[in-house]
KEVEX-578769 format. One record per residue: residue in three letters; x, y, z of N, C-alpha, C, O in turn. Coordinates in steps of 0.001 Angstrom, whole numbers, padded with zeros to 6 digits, always signed. Layout:
<sites>
ALAXYZXYZXYZXYZ/...
</sites>
This chain:
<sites>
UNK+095669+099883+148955+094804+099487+147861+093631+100467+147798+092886+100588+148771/UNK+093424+101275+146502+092322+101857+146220+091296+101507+145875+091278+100287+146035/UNK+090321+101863+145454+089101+101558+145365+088836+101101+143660+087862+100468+143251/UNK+089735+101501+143011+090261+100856+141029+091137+099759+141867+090120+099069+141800/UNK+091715+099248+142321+092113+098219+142711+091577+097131+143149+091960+095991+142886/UNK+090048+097652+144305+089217+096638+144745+088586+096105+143585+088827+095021+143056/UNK+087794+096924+143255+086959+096940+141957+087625+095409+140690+087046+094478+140130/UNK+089233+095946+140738+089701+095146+139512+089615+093643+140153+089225+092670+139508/UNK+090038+093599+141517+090167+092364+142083+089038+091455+142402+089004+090224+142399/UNK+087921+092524+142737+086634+091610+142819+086266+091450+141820+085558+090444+141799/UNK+086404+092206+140300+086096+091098+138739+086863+090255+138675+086549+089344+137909/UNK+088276+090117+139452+089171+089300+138847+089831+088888+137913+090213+087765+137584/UNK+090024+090582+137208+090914+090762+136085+092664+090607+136176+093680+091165+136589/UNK+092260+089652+135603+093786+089026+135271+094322+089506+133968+093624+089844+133011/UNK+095892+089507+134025+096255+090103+132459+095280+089508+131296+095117+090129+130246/UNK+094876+088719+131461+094162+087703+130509+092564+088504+130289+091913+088561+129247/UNK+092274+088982+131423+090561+089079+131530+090545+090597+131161+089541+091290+131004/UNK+092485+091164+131002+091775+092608+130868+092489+092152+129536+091845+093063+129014/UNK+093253+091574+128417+092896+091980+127271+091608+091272+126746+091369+091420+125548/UNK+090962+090708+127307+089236+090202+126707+088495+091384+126532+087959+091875+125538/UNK+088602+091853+128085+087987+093467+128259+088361+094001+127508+087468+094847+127541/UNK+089343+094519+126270+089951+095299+126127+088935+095247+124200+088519+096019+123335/UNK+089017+093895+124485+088064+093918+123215+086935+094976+122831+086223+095425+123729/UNK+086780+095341+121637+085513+096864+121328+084454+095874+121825+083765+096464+122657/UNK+084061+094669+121666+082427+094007+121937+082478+093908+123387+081361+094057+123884/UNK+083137+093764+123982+082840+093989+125628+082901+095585+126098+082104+096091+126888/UNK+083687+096076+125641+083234+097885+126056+082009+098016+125791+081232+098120+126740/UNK+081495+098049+124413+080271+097948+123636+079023+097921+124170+078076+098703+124250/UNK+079425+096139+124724+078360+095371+125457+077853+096496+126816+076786+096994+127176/UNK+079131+096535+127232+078878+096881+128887+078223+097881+129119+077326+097840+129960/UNK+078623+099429+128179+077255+099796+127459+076080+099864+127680+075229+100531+128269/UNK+076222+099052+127097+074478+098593+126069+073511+098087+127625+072364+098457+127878/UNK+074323+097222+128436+073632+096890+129769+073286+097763+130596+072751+097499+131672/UNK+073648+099303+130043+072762+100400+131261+071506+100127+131310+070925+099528+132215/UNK+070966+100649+130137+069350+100558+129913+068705+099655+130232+067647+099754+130853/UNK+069447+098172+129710+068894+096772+130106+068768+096608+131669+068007+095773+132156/UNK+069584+097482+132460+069323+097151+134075+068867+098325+134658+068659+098366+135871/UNK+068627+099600+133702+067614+100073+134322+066181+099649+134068+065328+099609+134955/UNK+066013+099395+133040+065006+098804+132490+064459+097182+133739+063414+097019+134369/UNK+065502+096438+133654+064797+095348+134841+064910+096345+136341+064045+096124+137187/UNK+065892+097343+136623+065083+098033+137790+063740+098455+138087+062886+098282+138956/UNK+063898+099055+137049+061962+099974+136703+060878+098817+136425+059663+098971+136301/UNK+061722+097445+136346+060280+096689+135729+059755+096011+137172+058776+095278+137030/UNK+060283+096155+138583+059587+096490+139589+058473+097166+139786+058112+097174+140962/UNK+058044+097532+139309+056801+098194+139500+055702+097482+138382+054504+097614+138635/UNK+056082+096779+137231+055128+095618+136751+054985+094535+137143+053919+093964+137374/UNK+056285+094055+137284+056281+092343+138159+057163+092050+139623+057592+091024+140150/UNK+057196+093515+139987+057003+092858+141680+058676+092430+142066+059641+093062+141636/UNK+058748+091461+142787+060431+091010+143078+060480+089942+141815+061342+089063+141848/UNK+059776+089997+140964+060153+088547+139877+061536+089720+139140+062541+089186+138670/UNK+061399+091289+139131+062443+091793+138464+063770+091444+139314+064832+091844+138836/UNK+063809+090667+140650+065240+090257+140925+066259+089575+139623+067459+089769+139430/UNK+065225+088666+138793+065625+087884+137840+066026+088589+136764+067157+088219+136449/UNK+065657+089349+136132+066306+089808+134947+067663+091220+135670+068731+091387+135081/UNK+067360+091887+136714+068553+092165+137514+069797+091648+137925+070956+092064+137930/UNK+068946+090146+138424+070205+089715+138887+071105+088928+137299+072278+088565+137388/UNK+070250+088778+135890+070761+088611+134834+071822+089610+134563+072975+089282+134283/UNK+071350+091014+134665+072158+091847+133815+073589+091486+134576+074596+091261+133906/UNK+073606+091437+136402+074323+092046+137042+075249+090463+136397+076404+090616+136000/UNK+074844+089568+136375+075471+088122+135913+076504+088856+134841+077697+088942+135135/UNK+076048+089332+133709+076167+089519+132571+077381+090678+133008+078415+090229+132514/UNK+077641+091740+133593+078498+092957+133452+080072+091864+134848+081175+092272+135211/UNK+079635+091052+135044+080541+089690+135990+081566+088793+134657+082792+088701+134596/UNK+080846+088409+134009+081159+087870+133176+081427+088772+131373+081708+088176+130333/UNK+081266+089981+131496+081253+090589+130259+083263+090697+129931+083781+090638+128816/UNK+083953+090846+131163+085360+090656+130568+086169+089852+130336+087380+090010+130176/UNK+085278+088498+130283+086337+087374+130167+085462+086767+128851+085984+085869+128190/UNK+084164+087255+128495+083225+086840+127440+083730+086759+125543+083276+086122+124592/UNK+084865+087758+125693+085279+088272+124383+086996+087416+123790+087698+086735+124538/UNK+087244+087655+122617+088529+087179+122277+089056+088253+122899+088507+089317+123184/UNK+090764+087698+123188+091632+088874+123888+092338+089696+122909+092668+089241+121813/UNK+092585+090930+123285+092893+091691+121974+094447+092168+122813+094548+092903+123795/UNK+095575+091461+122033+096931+091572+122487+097291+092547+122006+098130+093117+122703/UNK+096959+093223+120769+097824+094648+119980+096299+095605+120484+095152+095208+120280/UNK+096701+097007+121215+095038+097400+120982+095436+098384+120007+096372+099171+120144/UNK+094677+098291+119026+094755+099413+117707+093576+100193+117591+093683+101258+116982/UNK+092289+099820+118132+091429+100539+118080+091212+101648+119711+091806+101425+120767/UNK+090001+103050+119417+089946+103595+120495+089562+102941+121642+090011+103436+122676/UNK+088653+101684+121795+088001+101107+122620+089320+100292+123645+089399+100249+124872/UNK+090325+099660+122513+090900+098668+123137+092178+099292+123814+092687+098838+124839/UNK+092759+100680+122931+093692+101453+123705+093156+102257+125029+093973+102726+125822/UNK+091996+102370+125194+091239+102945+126448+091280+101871+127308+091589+102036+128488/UNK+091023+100861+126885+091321+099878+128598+092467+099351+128677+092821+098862+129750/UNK+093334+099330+127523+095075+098828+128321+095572+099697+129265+096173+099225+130230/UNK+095354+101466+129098+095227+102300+129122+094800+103076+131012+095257+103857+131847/UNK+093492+102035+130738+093064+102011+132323+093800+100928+133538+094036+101077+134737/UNK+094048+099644+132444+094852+098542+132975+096491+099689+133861+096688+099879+135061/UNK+097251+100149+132763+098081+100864+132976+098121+101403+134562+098616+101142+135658/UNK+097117+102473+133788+096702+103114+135579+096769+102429+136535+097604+102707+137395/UNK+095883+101280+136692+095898+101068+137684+096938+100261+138591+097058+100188+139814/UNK+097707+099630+137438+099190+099021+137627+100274+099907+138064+101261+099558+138711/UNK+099968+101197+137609+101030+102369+138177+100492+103634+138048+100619+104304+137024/UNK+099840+104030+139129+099098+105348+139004+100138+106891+138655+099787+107939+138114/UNK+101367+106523+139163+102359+107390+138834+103026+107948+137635+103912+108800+137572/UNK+102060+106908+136139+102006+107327+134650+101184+108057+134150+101137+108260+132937/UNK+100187+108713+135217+099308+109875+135113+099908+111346+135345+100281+111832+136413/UNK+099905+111810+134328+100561+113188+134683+099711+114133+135985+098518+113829+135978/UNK+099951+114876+136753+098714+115925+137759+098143+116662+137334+097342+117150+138131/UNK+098109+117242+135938+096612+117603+135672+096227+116506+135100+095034+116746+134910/UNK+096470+115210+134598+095646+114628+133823+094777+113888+135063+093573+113645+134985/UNK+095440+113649+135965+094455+113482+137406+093572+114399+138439+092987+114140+139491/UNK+093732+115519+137706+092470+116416+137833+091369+116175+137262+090221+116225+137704/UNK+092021+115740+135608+090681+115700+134838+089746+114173+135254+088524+114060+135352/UNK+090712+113214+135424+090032+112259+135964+089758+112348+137367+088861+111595+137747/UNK+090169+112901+138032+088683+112960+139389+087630+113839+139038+086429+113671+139252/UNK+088258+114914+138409+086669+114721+137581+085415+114603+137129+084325+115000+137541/UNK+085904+113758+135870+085487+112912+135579+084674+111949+136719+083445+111926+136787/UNK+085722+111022+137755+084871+110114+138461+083738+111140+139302+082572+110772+139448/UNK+084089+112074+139673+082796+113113+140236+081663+113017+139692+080612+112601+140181/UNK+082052+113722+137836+080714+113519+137225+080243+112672+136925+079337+112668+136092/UNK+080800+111417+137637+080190+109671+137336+079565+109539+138328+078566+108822+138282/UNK+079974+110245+139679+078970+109730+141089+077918+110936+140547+077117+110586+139681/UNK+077886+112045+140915+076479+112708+140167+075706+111927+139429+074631+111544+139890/UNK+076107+111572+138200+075288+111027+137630+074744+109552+137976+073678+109316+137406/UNK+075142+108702+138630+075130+107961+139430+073986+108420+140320+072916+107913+139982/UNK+073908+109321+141465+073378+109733+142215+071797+109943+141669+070752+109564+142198/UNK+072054+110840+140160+070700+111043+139824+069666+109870+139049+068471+109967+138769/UNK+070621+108741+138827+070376+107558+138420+069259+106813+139632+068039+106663+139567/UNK+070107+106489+140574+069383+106483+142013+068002+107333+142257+066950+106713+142412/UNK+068023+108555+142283+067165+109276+142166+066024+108968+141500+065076+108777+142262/UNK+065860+108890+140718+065183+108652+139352+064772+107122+139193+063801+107026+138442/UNK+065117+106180+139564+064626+104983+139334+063983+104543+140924+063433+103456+141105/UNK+064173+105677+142123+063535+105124+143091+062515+105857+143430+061616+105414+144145/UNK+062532+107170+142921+061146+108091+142591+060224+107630+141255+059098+107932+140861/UNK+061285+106748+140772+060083+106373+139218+060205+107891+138020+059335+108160+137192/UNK+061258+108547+138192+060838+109626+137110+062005+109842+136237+063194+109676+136511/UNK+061501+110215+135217+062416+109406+134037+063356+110678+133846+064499+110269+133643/UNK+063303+111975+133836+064195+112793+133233+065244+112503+134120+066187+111898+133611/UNK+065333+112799+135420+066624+112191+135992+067516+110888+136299+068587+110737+136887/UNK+066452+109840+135530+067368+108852+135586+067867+108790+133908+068659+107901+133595/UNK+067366+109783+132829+068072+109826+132063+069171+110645+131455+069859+110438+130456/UNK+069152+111919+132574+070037+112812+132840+071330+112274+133198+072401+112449+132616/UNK+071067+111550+134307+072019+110572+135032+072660+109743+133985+073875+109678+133801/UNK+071801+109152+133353+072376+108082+132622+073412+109116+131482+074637+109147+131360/UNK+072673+109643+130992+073636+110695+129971+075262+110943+130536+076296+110491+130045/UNK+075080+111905+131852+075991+112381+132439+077407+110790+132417+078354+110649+131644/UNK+076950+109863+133607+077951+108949+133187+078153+108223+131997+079213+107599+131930/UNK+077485+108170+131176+077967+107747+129908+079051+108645+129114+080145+108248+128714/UNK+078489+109991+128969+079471+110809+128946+080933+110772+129448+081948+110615+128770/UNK+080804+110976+130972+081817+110861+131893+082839+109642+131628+084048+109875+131594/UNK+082383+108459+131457+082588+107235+131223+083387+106621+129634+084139+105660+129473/UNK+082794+107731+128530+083506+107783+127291+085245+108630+126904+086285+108287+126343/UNK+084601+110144+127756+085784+110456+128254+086654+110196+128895+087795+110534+128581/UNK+086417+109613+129832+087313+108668+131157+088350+107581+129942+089581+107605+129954/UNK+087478+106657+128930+088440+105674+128189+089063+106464+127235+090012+105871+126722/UNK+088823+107932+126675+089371+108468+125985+090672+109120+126679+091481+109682+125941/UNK+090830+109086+127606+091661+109841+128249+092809+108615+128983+093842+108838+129615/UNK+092410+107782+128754+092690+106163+129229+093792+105847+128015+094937+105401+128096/UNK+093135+106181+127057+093575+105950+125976+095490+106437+125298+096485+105871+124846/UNK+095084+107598+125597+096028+108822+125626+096838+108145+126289+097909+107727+125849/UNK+096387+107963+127464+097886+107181+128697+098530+106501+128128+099758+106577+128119/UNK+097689+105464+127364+098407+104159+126547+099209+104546+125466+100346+104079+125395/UNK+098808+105314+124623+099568+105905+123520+101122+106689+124254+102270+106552+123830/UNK+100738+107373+125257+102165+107922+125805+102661+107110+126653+103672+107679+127065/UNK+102537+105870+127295+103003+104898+128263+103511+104640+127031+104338+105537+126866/UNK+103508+103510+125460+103974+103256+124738+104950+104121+124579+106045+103970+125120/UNK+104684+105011+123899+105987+106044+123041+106840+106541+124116+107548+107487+123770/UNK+106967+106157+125337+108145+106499+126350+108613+105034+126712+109690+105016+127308/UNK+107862+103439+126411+108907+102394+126478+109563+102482+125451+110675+101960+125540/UNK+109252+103073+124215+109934+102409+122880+111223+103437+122797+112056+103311+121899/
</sites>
């Protein structure tokens, strides 16, 4: 068991929870909760440990963001073919071609970097690198479902 395996098991995505996930308003969402939890990170330094609370909100919120949505059984859009896509993967990593698993390690590389400078930056308090950071995996992270995506489109057109 890899580490996309732990990950899926400690959300506890079930076929069910990944077509919820699969929905565009939970990609969307999940998103949208960077800022919101860097934002209650950084708000440590106005209110002290009371920012456990809106932290430990977001972290509530990205727990519950894949089972939050209707399930999307056909994915027709880019959002929803990017996570059947990832579902795929991780159900059979052997539908990844070897360069396309170049590009995704990667990819997850330029997600720990940016990651890293995320860290950086919200524990020094200075904003260009935690928004560098943030850039970088968002980036990393769009490409990653775009490329997710692709899988799904060619996992399809080789069952049919």
């Amino acid at each position: 068991m890899d580490v996309a395996d732990r990950i899926a098991k400690t959300f506890g995505m079930t076929d069910e929870a990944w077509q919820r996930h699969a929905n565009p308003w939970s990609v969307w969402t999940r998103f949208a909760a960077i800022p919101l939890m860097l934002l209650a990170i950084w708000s440590r330094t106005w209110i002290g440990w009371w920012s456990l609370v809106p932290i430990s909100a977001v972290a509530a919120w990205l727990f519950i963001n894949p089972r939050a949505f209707p399930p999307v059984r056909e994915p027709r859009n880019w959002a929803a073919r990017g996570i059947y896509g990832e579902r795929a993967w991780v159900q059979n990593r052997d539908l990844v071609p070897p360069d396309h698993r170049k590009v995704l390690r990667l990819l997850v590389a330029l997600g720990v970097i940016g990651f890293g400078m995320i860290l950086w930056g919200l524990v020094a308090l200075e904003v260009w690198p935690t928004v560098f950071g943030v850039t970088v995996v968002v980036v990393a992270q769009l490409w990653r479902i775009d490329r997710f995506g692709w899988l799904w489109e060619r996992h399809q057109a080789h069952r049919s």
